[in-house]
N, C-alpha and C positions, 0 to 999 in steps of 0.2 A: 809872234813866235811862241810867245808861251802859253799860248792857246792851243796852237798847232802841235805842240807837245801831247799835250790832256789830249788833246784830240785822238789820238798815235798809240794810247796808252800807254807813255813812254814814263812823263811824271806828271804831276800834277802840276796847276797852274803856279802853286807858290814856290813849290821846289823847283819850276822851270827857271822862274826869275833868278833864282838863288845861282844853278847851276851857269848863267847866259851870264849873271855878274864876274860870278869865278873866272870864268872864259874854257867853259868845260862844254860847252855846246858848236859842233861843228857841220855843216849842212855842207853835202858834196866835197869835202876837204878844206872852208872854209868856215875861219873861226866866226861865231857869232857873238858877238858883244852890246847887241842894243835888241832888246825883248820887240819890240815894233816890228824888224825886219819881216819882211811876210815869205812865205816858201811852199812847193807846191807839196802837199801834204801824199799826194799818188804819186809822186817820183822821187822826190828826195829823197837824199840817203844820208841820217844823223845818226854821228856819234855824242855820247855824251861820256865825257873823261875813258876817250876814245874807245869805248865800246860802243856796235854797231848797232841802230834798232832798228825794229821793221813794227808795224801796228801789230800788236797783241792780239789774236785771237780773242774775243769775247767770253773770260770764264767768272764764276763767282761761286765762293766755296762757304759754308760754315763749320769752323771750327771750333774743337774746344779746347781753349789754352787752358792747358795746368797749371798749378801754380809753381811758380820759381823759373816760369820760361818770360822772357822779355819780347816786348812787341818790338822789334827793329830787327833789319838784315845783317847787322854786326855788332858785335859789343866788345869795345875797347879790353875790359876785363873780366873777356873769356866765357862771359856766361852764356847759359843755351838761349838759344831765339826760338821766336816761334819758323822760321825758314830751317833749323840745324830739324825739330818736328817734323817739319812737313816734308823735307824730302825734295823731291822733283818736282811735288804734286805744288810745291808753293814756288816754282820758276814762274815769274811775269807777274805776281799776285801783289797787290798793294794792301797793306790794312788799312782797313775802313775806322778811325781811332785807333786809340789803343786799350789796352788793361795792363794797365801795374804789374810790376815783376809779382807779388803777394796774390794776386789777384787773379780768377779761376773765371770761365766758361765761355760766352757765345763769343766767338770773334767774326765778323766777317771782313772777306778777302776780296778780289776780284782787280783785272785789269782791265775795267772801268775808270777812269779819273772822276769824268765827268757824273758817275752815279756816287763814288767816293764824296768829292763836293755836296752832291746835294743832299745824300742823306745827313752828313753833319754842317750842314748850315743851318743857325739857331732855327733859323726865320721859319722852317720846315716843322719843327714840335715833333721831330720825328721819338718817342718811348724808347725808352732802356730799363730794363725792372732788373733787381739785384734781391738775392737774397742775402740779409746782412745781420753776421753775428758780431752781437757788442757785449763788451764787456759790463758788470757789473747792471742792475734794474733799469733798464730804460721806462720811464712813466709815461702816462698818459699826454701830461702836457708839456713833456721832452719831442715827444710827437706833433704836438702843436707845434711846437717853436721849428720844425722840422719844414713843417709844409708851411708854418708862418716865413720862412727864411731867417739868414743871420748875415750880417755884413753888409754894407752899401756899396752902391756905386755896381761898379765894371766887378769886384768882389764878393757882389753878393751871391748867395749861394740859397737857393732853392728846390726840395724837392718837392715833384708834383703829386707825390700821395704818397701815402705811408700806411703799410698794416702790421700792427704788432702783433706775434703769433705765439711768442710764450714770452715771458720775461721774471727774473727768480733775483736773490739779490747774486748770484754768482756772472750768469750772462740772460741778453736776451736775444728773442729772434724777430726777425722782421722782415717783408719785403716791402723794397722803395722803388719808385717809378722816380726815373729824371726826364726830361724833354730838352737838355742841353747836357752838352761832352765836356763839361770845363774838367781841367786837371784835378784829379783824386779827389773829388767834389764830395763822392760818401766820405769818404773819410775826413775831410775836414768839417763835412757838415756835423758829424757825429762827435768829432775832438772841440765842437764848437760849444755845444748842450753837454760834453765833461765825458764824453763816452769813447774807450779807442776800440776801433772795428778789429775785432781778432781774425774775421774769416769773410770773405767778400767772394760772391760769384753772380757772374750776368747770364741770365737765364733766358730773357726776350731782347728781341731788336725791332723795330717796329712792330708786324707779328707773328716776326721768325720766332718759335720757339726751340730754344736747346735739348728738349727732348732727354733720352736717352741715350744720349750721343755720348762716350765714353773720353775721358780726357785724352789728349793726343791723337786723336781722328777726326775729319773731315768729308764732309757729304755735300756733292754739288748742288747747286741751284738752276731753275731755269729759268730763262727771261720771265714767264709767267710768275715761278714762283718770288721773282723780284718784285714784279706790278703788282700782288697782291701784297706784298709785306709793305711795299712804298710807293703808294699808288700817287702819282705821278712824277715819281723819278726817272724812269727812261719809256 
């Protein structure tokens, strides 16, 4: 069932489970309560927390989120989303990750599930490059310790390369490549070596680049230009 969801482009496979436990998932006027059930994906007719869905047209957008917009379709308090942004243009659109309310540039969108999943499954090494301003002299071998990683386990935190582009003792500038989505990862990698990120923007995604794309607008993609940024995700 929760296949058949991602499938539908309705939600993804985690959120399907999440939704079929609540008892928010109903197929033909029958509630759904055990993720197994199977259902025929061309006739059925689901609601989920009884709104109706039909399979999503195939779209997928890059955007540039500004900063002080939140990646989610509602926030308890009141602040703008990247959907109050987008307008109409983000009806049916999943984000692909997220960026921190603080946090500026490429977002991608699309009601795709199953291309959502595979771009952020670690196992993929799919690029994220930021450009990243720190406070106070970041050194040479604060850079080491950068691409050497910090923390063990399921916590540690690595990025895949680092170039330092000015650094004074007031701030410095950098751009960092990650190959894993973990939660606010520059920034703790950076509060880690003693440095707090004053200004963070994602500029590449695999190798979509952000361009000149103006904050708060968006420019579609085509299946093509998917298969080359992420070549074998769909």
């Amino acid at each position: 069932m929760g296949r058949a969801l991602s499938k539908l482009g309705i939600l993804s496979r985690a959120k399907a489970m999440v939704a079929i436990r609540a008892g928010l998932v109903r197929v033909d006027g029958r509630q759904i309560l055990d993720s197994s059930t199977p259902i025929d994906i061309a006739r059925a007719r689901v609601t989920v927390d009884d709104q109706p869905h039909e399979k999503a047209e195939w779209r997928t957008v890059v955007f540039h989120k500004p900063r002080g917009v939140i990646t989610t379709s509602r926030d308890p308090e009141g602040r703008r989303t990247i959907y109050d942004a987008l307008g109409e243009a983000g009806r049916g659109l999943i984000a692909v990750g997220r960026l921190d309310l603080a946090t500026s540039g490429l977002l991608l969108l699309t009601t795709d599930t199953r291309l959502a999943d595979w771009i952020t499954d670690p196992a993929h090494d799919v690029p994220r490059v930021y450009i990243v301003t720190a406070r106070g002299r970041v050194s040479d071998e604060d850079v080491a310790r950068l691409i050497a990683g910090v923390g063990a386990g399921r916590d540690r935190l690595q990025a895949h390369a680092v170039q330092l582009r000015k650094a004074s003792g007031r701030e410095s500038h950098l751009t960092v490549e990650l190959r894993e989505g973990k939660n606010r990862e520059i920034r703790r990698l950076f509060t880690a070596i003693g440095h707090e990120v004053t200004h963070l923007k994602r500029v590449r995604f695999g190798t979509l680049e952000l361009g000149d794309l103006p904050p708060g607008e968006w420019r579609a993609l085509t299946r093509n230009d998917v298969r080359a940024a992420f070549p074998g995700a769909i």
